[in-house]
C-alpha positions as CSV (number, residue, x, y, z in Angstrom):
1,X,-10.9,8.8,-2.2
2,X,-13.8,8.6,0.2
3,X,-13.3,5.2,0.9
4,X,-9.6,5.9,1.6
5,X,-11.0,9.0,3.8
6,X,-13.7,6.2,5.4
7,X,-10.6,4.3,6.8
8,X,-8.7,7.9,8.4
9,X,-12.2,8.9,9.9
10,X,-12.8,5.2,11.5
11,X,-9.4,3.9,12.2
12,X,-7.2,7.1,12.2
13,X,-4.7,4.6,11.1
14,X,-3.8,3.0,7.8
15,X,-3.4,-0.9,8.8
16,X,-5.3,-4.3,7.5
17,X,-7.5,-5.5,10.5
18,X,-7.4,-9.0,9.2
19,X,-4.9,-10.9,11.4
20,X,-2.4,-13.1,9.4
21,X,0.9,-14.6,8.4
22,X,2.8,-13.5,5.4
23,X,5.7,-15.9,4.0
24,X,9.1,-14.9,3.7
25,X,10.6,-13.0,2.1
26,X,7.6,-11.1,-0.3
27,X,6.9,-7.8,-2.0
28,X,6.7,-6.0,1.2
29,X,9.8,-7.0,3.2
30,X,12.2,-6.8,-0.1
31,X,10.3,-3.2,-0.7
32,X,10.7,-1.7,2.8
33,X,14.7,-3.3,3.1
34,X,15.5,-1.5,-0.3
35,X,13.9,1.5,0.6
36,X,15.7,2.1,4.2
37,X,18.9,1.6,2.1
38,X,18.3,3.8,-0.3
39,X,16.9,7.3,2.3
40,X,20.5,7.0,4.1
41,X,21.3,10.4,4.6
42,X,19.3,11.3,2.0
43,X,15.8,14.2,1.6
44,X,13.3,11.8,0.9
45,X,9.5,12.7,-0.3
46,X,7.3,9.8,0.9
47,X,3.5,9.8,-1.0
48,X,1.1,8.2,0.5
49,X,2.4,7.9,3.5
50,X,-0.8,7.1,5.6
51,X,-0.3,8.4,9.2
52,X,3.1,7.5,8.8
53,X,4.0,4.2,10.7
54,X,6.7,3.5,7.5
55,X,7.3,7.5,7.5
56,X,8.9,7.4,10.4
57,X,11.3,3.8,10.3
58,X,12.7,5.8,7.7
59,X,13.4,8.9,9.3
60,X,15.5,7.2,11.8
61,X,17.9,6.6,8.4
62,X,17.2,10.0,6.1
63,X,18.5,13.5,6.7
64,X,14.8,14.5,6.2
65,X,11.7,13.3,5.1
66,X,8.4,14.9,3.8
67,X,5.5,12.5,3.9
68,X,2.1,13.8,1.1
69,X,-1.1,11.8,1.9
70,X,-4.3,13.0,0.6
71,X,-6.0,12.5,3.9
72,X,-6.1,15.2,7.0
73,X,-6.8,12.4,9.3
74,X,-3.5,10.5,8.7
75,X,-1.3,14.2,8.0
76,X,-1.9,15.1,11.2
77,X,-1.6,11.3,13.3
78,X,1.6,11.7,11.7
79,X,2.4,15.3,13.0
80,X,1.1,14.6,16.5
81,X,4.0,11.6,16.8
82,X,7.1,13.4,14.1
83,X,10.5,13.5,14.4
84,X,12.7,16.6,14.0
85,X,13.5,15.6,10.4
86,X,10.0,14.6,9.4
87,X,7.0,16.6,8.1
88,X,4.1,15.9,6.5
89,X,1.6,17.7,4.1
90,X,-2.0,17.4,3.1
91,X,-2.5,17.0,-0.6
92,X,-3.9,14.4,-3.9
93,X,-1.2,13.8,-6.0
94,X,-3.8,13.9,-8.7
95,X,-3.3,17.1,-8.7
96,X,0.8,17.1,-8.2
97,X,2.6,17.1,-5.2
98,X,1.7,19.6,-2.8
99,X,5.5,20.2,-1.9
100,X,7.7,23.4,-1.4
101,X,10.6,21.6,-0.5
102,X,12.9,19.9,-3.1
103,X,14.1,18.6,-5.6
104,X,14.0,15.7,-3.7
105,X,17.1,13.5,-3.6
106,X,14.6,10.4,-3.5
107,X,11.0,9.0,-3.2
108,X,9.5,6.5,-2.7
109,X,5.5,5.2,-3.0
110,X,4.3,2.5,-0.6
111,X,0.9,1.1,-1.6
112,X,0.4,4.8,-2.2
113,X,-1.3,6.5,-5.4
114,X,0.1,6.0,-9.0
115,X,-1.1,9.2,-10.1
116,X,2.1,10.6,-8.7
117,X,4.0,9.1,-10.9
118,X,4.1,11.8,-13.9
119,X,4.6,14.4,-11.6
120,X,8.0,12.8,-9.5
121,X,10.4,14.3,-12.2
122,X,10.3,17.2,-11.0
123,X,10.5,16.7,-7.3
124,X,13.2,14.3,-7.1
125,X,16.9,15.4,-8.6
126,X,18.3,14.2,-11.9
127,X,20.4,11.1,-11.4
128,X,17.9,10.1,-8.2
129,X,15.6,7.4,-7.5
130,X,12.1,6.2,-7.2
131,X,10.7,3.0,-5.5
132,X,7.3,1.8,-6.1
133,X,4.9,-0.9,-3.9
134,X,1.9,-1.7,-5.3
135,X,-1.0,-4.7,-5.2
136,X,-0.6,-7.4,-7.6
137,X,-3.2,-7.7,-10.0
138,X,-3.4,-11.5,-8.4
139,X,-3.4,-11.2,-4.9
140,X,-5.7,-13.3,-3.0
141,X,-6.8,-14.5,-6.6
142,X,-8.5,-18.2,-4.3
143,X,-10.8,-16.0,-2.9
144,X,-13.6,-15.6,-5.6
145,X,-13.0,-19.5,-6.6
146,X,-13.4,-20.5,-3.2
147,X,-16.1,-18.0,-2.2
148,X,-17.5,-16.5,-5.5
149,X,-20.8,-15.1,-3.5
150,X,-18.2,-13.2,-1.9
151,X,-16.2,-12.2,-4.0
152,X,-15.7,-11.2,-7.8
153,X,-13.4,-12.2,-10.0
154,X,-10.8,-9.9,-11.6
155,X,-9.8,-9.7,-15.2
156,X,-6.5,-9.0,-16.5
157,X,-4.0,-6.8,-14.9
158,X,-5.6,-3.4,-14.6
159,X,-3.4,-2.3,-12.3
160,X,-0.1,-3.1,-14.2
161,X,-1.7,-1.5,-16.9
162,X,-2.5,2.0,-15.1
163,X,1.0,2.2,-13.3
164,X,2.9,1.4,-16.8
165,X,0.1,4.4,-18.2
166,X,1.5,6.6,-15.2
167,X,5.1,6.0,-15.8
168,X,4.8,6.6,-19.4
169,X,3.6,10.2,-18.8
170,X,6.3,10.5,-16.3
171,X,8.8,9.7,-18.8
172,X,11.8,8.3,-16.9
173,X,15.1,7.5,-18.4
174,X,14.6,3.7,-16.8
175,X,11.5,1.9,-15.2
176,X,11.9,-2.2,-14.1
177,X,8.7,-3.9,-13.0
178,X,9.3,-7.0,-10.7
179,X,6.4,-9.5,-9.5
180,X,7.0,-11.4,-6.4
181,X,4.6,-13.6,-4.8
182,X,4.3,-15.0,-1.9
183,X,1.6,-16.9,0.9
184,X,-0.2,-15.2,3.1
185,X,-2.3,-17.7,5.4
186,X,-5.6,-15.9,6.7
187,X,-5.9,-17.3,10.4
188,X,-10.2,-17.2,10.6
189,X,-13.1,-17.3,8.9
190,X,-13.7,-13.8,10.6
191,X,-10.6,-13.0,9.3
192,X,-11.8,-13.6,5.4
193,X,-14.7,-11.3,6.1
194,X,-12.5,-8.8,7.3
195,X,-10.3,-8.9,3.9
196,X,-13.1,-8.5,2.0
197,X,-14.9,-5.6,3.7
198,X,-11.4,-3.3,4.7
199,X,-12.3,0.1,4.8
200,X,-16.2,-0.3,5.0
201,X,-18.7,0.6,7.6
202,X,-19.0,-1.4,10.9
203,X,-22.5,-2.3,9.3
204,X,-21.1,-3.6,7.0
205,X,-18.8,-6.0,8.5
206,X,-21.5,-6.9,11.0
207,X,-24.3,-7.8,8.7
208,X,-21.9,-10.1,6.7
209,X,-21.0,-12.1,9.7
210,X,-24.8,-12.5,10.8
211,X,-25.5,-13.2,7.1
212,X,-22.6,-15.2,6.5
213,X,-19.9,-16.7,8.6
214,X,-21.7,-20.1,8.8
215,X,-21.1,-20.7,4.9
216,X,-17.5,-18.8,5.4
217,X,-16.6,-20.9,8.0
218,X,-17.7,-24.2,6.5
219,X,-15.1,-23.2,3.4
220,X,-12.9,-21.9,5.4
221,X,-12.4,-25.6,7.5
222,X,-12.6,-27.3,4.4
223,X,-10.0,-25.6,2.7
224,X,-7.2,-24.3,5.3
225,X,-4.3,-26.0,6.4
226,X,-3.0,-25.9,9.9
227,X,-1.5,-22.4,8.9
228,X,-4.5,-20.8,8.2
229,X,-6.1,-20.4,4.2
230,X,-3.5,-20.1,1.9
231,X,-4.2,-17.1,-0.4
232,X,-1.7,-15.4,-3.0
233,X,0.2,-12.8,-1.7
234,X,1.4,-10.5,-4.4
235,X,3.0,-7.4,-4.9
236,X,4.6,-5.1,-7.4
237,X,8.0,-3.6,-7.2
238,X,9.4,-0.8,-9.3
239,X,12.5,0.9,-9.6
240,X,12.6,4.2,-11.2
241,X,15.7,6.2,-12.2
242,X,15.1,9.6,-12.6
């Protein structure tokens, strides 16, 4: 949560700051086409909706939307920029969902928290549905073989481990996973550094380039194809019925 808090204070915004190019289709454009599909005409509880960039392509589709993020900062970029049929209220999910409104008729979670999970049977309707985007447990698994001083190597898949946890205390008539991978070519060695430290100080950032980018860049060249460095891009998609 602070670090999540570092990025509202610093950015005000929830968006990577690493430029590059993602492959088609992956996780993210199957996830957001599904979801504008499914909040036609529809009263839709978005969690975790940042300040609300996706909040607000969706509002142009739903007969109204609540978007729950756990930090002010974002809440209230969101508020300053609404629609008529858009809100948007402070709250962690860890704690359930801060919501008057509902049931809901769907939800959906982009890259947002899983610990709303157990508590979305009770805000969306019987019959409804729930979408879920989260990391994959192997995206950008090159990096720590291709810079292991930079970064560490993860073990099994913790995180398809905590949202299956999550969903089994939600206890949902139906729950499908799907795993879609895709490319995503970081443009510059800058732009490495930039994955690695997203949502830390400017410090940070700066004393890993002075420290750094000579040995980044020299992988970097060695590795990359005229696209950029080719990194895994993965996502995971599920699809709840309520």
């Amino acid at each position: 949560m602070e670090w999540y808090k570092q990025i509202g204070n610093m950015e005000g915004q929830y968006r990577y700051t690493w430029n590059s190019t993602v492959s088609q289709p992956n996780g993210e454009s199957i996830f957001d086409a599904e979801v504008l599909k499914m909040v036609k005409d529809k009263e839709v509880l978005d969690i975790g909706c940042g300040d609300g960039e996706f909040t607000h392509q969706c509002a142009a589709f739903a007969k109204e939307i609540v978007g729950v993020d756990a930090t002010e900062t974002f809440t209230a970029a969101g508020n300053k920029k609404k629609r008529a049929n858009v809100s948007f209220v402070t709250g962690n999910s860890k704690h359930g969902l801060p919501v008057e409104k509902g049931p809901f008729d769907c939800a959906y979670i982009r890259k947002g928290p899983t610990s709303a999970y157990p508590f979305l049977k009770k805000a969306v309707k019987e019959g409804g549905t729930v979408l879920g985007l989260h990391p994959g447990d192997d995206l950008g698994m090159e990096l720590p073989l291709l810079f292991p001083t930079f970064f560490e190597k993860k073990e099994g898949t913790p995180i398809l481990d905590l949202i299956r946890k999550r969903l089994e205390a939600g206890s949902f008539s139906s729950a499908e996973f799907d795993h879609i991978e895709a490319t995503e070519y970081l443009h510059t060695p800058l732009d490495v550094i930039k994955w690695r430290c997203f949502g830390q100080k400017p410090s940070i950032y700066k004393r890993m380039i002075e420290e750094n980018l000579p040995e980044i860049t020299r992988i970097f060249e060695k590795n990359s194809t005229p696209a950029g460095l080719p990194i895994t891009f993965s996502r995971y998609i599920v699809r709840i019925n309520v």
